[in-house]
PQR file of N, CA, C, O and H, with PARSE charges and radii, in Angstrom:
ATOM      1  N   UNK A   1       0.817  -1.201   0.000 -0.4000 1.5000
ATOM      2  CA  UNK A   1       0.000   0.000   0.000 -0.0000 2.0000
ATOM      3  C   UNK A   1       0.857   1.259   0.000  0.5500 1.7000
ATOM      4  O   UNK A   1       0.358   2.383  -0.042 -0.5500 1.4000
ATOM      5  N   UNK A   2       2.240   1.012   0.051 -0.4000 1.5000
ATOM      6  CA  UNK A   2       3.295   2.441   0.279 -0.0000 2.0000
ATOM      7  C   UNK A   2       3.074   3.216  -1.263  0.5500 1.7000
ATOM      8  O   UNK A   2       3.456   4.384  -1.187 -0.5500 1.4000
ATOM      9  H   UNK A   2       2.645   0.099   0.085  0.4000 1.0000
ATOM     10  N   UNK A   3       2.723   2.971  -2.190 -0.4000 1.5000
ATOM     11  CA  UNK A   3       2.281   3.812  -3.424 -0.0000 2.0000
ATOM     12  C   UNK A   3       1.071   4.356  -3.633  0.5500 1.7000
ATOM     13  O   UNK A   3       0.887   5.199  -4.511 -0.5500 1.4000
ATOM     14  H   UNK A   3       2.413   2.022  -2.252  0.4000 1.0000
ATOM     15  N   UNK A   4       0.347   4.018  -3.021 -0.4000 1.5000
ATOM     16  CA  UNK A   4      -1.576   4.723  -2.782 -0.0000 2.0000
ATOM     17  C   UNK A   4      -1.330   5.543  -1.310  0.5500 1.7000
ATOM     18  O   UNK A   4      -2.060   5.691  -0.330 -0.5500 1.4000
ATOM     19  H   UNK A   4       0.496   3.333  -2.308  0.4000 1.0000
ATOM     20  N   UNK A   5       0.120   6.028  -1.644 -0.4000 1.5000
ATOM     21  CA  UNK A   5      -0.269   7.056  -0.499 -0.0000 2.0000
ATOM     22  C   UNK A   5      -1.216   8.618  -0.401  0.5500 1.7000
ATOM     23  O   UNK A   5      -1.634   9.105   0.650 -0.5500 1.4000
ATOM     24  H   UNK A   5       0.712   5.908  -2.441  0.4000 1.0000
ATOM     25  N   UNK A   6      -1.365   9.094  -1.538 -0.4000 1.5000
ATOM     26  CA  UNK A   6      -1.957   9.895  -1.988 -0.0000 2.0000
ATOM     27  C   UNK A   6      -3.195   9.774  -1.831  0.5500 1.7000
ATOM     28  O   UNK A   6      -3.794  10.804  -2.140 -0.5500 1.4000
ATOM     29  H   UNK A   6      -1.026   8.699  -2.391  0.4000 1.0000
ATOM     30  N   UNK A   7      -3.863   8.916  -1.466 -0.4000 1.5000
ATOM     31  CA  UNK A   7      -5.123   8.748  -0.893 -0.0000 2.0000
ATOM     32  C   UNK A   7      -5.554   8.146   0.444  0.5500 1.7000
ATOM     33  O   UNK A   7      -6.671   7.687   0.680 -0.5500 1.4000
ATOM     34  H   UNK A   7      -3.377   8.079  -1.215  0.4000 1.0000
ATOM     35  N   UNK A   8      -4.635   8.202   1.195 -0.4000 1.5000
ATOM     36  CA  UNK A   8      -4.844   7.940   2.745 -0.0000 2.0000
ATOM     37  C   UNK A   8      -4.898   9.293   3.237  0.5500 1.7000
ATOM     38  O   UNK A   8      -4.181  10.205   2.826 -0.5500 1.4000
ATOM     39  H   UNK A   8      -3.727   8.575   1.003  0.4000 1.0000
ATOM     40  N   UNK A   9      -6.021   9.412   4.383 -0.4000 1.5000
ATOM     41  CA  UNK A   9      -6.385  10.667   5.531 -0.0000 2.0000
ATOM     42  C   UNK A   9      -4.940  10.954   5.884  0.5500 1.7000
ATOM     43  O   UNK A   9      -3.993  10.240   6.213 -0.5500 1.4000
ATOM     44  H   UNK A   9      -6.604   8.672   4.716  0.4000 1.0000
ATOM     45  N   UNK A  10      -5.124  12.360   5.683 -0.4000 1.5000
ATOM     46  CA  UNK A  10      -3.757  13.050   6.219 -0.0000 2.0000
ATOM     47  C   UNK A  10      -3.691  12.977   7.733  0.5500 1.7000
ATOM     48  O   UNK A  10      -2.722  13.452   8.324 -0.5500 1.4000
ATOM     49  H   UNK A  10      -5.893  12.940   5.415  0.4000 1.0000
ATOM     50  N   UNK A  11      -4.714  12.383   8.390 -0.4000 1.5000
ATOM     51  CA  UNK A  11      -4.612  12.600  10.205 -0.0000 2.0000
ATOM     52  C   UNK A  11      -4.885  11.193  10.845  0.5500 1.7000
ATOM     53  O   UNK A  11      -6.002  10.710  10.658 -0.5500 1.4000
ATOM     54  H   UNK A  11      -5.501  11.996   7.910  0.4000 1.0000
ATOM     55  N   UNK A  12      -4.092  10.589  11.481 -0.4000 1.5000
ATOM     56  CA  UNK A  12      -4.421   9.229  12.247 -0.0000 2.0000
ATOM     57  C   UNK A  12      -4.436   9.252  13.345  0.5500 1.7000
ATOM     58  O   UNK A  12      -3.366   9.431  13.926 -0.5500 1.4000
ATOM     59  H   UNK A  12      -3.185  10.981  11.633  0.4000 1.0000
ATOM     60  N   UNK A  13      -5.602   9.088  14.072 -0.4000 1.5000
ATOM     61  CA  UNK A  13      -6.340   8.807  15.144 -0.0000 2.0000
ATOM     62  C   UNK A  13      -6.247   8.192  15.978  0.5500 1.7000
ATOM     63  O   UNK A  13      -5.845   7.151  15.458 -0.5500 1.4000
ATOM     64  H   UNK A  13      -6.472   8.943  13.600  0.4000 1.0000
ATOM     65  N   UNK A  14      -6.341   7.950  17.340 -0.4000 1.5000
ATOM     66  CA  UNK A  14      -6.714   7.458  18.279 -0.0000 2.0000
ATOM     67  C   UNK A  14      -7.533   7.468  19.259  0.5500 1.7000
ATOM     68  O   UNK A  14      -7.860   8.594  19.634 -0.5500 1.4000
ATOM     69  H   UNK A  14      -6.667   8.795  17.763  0.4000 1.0000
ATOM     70  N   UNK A  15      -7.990   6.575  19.817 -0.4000 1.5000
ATOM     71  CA  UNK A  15      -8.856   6.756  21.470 -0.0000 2.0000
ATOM     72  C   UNK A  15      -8.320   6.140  23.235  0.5500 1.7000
ATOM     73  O   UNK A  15      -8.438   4.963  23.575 -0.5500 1.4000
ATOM     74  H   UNK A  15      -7.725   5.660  19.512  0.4000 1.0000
ATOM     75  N   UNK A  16      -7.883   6.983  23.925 -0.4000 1.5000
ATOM     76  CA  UNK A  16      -7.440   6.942  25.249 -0.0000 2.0000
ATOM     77  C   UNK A  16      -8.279   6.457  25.776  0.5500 1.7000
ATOM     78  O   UNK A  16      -9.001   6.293  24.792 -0.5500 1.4000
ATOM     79  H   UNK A  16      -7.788   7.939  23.649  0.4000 1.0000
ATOM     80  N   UNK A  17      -9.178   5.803  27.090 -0.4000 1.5000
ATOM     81  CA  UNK A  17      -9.852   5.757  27.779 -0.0000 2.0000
ATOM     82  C   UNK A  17      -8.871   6.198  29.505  0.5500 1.7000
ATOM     83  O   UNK A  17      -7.864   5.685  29.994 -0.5500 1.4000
ATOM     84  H   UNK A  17      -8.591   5.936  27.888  0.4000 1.0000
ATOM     85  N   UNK A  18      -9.581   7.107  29.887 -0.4000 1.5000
ATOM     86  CA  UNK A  18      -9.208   7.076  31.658 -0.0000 2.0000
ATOM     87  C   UNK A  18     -10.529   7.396  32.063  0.5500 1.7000
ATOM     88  O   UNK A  18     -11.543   7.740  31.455 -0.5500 1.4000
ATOM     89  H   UNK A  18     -10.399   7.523  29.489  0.4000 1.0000
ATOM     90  N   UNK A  19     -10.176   7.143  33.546 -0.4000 1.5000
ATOM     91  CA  UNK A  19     -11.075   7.415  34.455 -0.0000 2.0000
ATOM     92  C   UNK A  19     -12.191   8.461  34.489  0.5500 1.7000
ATOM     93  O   UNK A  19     -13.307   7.968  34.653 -0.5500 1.4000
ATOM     94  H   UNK A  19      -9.353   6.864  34.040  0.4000 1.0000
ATOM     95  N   UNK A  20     -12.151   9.616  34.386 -0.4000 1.5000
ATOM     96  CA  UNK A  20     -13.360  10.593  33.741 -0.0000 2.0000
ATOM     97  C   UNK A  20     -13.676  10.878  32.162  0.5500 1.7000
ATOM     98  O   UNK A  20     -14.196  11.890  31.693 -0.5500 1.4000
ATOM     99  H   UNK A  20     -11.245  10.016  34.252  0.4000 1.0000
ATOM    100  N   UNK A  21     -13.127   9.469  31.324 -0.4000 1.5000
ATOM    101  CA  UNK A  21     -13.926   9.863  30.001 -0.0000 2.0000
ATOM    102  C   UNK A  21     -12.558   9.575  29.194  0.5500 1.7000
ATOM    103  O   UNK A  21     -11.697   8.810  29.629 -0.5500 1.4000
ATOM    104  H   UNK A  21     -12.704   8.647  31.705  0.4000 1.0000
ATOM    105  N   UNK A  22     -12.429  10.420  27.706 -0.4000 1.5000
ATOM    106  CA  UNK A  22     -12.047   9.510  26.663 -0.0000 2.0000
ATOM    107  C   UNK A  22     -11.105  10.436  26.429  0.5500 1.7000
ATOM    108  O   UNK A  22     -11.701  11.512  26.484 -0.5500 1.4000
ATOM    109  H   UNK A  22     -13.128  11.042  27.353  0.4000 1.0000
ATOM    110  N   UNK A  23      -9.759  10.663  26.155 -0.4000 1.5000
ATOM    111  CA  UNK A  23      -9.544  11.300  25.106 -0.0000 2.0000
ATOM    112  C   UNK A  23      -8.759  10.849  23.760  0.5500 1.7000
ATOM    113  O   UNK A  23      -7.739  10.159  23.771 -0.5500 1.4000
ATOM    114  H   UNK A  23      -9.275   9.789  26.110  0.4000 1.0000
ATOM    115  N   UNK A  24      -9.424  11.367  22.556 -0.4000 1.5000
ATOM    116  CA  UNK A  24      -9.274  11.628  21.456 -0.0000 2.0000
ATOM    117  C   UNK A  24      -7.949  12.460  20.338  0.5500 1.7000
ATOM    118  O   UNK A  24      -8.172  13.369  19.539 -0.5500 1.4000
ATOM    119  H   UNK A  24     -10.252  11.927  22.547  0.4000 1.0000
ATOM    120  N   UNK A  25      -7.126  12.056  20.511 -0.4000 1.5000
ATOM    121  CA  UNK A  25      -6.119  12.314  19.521 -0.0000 2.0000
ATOM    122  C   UNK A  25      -6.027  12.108  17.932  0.5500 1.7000
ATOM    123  O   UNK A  25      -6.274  11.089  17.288 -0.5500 1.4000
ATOM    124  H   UNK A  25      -6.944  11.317  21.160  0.4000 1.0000
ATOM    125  N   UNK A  26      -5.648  13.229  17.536 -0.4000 1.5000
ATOM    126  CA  UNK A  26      -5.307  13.320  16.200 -0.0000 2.0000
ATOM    127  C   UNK A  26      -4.162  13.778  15.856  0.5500 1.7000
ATOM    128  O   UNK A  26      -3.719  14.840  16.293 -0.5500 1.4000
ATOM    129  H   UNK A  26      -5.448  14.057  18.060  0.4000 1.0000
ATOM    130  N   UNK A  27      -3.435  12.883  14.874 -0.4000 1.5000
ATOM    131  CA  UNK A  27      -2.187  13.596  14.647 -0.0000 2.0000
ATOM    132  C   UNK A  27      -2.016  13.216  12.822  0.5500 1.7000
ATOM    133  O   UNK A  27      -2.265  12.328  12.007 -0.5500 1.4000
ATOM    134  H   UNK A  27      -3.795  12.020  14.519  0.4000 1.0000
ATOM    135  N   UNK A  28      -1.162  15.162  12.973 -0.4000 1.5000
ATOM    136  CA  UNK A  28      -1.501  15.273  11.208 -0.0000 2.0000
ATOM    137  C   UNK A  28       0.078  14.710  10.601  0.5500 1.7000
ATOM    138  O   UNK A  28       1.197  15.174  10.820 -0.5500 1.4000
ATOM    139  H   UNK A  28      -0.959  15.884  13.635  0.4000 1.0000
ATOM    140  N   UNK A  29      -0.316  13.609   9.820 -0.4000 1.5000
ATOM    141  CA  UNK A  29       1.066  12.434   9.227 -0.0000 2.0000
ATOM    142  C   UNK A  29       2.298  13.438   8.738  0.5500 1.7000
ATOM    143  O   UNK A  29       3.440  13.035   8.956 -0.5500 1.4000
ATOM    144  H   UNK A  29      -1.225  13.232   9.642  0.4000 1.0000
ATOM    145  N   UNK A  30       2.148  14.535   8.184 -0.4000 1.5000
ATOM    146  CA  UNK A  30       3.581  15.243   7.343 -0.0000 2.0000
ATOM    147  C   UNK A  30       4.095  15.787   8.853  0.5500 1.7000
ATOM    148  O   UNK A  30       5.058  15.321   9.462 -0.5500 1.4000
ATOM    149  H   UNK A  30       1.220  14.863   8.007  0.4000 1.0000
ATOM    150  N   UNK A  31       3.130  17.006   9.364 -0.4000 1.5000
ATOM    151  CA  UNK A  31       3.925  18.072  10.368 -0.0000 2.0000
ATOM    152  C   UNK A  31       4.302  17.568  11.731  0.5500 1.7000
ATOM    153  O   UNK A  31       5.120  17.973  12.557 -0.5500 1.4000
ATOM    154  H   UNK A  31       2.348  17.385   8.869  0.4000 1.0000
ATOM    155  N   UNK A  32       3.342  16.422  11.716 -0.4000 1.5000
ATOM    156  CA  UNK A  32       3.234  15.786  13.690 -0.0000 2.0000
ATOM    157  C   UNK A  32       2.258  16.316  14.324  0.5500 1.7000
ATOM    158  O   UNK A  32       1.901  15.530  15.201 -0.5500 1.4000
ATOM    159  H   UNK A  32       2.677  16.093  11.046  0.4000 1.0000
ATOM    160  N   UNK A  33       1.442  17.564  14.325 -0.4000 1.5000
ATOM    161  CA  UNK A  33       1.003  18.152  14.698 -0.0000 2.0000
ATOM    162  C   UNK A  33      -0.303  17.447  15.784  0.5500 1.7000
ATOM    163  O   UNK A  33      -1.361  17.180  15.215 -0.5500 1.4000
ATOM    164  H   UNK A  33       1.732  18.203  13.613  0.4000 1.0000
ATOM    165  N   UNK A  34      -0.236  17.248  16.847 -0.4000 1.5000
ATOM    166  CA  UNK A  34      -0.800  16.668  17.540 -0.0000 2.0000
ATOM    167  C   UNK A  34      -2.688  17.486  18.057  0.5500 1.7000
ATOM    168  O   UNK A  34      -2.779  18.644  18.465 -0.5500 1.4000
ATOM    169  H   UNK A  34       0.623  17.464  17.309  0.4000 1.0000
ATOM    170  N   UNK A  35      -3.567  16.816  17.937 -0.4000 1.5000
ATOM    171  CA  UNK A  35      -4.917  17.716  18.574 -0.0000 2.0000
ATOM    172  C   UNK A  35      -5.284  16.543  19.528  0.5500 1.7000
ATOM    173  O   UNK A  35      -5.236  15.327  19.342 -0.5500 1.4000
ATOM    174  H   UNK A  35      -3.492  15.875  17.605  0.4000 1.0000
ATOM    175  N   UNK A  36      -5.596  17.142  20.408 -0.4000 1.5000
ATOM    176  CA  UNK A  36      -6.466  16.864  21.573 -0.0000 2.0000
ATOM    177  C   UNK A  36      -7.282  17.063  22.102  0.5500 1.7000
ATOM    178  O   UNK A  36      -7.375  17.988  22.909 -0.5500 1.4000
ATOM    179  H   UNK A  36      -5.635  18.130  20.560  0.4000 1.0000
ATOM    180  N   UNK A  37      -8.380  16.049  21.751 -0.4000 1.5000
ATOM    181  CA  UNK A  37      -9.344  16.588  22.847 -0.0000 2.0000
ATOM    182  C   UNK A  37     -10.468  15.552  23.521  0.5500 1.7000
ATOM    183  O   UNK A  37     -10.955  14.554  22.989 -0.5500 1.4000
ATOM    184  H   UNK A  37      -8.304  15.298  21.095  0.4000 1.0000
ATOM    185  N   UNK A  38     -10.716  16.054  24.767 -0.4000 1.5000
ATOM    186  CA  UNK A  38     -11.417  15.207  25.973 -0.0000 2.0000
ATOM    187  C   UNK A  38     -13.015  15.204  25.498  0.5500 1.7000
ATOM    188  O   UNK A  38     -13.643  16.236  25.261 -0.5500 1.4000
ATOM    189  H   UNK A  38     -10.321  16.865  25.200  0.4000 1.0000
ATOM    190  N   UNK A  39     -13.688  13.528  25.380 -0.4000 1.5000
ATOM    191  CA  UNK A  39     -14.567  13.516  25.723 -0.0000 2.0000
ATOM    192  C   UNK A  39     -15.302  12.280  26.597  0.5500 1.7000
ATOM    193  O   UNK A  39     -14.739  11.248  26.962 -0.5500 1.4000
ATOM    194  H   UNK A  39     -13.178  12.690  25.573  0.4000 1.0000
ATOM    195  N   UNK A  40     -16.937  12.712  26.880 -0.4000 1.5000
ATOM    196  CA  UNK A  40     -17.076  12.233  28.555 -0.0000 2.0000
ATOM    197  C   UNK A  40     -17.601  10.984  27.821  0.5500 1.7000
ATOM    198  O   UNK A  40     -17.610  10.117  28.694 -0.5500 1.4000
ATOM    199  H   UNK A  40     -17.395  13.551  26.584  0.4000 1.0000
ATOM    200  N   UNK A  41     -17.934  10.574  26.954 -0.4000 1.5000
ATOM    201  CA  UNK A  41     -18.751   9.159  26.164 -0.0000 2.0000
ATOM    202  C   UNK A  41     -17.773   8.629  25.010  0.5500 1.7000
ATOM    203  O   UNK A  41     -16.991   9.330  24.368 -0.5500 1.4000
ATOM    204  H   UNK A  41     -17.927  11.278  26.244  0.4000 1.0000
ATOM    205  N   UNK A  42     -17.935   7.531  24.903 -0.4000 1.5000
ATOM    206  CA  UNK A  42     -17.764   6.916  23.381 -0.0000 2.0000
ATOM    207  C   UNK A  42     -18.504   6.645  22.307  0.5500 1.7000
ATOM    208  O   UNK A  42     -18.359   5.641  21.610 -0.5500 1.4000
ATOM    209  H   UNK A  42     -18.570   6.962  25.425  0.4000 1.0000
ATOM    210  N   UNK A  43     -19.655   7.880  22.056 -0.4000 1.5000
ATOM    211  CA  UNK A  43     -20.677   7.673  21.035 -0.0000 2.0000
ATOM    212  C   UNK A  43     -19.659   8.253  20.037  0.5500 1.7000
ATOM    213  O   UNK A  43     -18.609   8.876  20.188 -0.5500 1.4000
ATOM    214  H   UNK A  43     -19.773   8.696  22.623  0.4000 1.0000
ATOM    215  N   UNK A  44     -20.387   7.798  18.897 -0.4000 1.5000
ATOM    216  CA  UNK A  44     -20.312   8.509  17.582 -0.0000 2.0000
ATOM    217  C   UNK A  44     -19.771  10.127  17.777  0.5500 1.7000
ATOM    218  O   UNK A  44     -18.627  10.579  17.799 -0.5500 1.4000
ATOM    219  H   UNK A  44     -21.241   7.291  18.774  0.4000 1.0000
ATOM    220  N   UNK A  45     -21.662  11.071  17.961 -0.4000 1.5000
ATOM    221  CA  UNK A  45     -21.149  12.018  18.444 -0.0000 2.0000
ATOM    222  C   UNK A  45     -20.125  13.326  18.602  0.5500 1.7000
ATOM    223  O   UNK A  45     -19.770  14.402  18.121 -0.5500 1.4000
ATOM    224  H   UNK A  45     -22.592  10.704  17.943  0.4000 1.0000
ATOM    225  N   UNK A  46     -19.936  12.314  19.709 -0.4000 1.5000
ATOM    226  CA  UNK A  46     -18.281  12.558  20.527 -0.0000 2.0000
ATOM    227  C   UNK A  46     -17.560  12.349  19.860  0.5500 1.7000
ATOM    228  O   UNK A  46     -16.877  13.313  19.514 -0.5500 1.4000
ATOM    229  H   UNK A  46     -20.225  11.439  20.100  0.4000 1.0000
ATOM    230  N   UNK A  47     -17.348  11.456  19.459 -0.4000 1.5000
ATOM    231  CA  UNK A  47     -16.120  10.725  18.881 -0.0000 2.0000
ATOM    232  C   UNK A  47     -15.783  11.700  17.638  0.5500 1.7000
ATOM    233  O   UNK A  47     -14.639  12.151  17.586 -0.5500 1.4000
ATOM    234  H   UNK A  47     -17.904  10.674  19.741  0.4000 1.0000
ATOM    235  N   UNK A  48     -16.872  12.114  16.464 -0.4000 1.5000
ATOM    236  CA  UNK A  48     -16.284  12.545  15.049 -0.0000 2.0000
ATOM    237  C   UNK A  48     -16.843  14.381  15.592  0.5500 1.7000
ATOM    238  O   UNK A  48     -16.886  15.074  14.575 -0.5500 1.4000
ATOM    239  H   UNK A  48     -17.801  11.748  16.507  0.4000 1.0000
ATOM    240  N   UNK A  49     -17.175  15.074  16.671 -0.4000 1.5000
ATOM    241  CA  UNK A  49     -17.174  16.650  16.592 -0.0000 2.0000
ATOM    242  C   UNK A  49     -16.041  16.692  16.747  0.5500 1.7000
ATOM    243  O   UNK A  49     -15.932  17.745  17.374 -0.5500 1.4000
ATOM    244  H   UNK A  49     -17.140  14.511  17.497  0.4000 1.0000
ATOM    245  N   UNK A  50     -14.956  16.259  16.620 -0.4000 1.5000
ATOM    246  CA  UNK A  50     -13.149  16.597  16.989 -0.0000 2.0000
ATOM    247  C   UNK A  50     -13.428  16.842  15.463  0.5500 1.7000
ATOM    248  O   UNK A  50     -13.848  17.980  15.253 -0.5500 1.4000
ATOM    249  H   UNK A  50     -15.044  15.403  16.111  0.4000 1.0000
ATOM    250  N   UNK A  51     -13.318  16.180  14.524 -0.4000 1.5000
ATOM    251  CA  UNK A  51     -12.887  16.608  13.037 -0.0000 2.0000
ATOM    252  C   UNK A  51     -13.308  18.079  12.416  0.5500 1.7000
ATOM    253  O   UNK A  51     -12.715  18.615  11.480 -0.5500 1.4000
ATOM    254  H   UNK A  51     -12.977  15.256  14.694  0.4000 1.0000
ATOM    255  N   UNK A  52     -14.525  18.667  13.163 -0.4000 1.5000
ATOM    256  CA  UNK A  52     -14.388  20.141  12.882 -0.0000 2.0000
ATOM    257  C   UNK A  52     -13.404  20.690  13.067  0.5500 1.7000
ATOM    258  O   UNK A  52     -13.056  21.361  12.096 -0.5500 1.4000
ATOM    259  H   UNK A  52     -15.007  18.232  13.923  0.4000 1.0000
ATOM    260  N   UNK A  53     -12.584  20.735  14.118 -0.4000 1.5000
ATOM    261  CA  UNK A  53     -11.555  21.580  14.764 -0.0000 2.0000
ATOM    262  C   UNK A  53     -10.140  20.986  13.893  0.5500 1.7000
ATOM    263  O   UNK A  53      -9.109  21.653  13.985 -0.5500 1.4000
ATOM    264  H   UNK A  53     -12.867  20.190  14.908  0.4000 1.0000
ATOM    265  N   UNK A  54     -10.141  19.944  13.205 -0.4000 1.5000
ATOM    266  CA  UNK A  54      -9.373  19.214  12.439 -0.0000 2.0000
ATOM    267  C   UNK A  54      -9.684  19.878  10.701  0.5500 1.7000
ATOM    268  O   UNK A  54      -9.034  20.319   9.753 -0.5500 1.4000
ATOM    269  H   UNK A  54     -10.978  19.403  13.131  0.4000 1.0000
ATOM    270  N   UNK A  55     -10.640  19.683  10.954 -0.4000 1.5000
ATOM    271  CA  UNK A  55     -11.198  20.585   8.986 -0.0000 2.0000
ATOM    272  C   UNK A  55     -10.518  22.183   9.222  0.5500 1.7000
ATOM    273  O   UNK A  55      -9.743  22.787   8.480 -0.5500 1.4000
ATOM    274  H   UNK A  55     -11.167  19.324  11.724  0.4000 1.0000
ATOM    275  N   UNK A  56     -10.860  22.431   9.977 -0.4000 1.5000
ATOM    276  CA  UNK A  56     -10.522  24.006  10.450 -0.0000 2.0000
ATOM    277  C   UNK A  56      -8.620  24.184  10.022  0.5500 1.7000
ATOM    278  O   UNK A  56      -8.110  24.832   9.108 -0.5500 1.4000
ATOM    279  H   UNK A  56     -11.489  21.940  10.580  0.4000 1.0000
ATOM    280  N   UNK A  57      -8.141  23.568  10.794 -0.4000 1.5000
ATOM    281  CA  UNK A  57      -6.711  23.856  10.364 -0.0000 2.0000
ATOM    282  C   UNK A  57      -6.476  23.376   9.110  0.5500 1.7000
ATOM    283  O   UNK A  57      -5.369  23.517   8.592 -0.5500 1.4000
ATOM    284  H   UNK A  57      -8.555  23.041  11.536  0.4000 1.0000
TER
END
């Protein structure tokens, strides 16, 4: 797959779980650029309103 790189999401994801809730990392593949952010559920939701703040930059 190292030649269809041109069509993979520029940002790869993760999910934390602790004790008061979830957090949500994104990090953008060229710069590193790390986003973070806390939420209290693992719905849907929750889970994809981070990608506004991700479309934004």
């Amino acid at each position: 797959m190292r030649g269809s790189e041109k069509n993979v999401c520029p940002w790869e994801g993760d999910t934390v779980y602790g004790q008061d809730g979830y957090l949500v990392t994104l990090t953008e593949r060229v710069s590193k650029f790390l986003l973070t952010v806390r939420v209290k559920n693992k719905t849907k939701t929750a889970m994809t309103g981070h990608q506004k703040y991700a479309e934004a930059l």
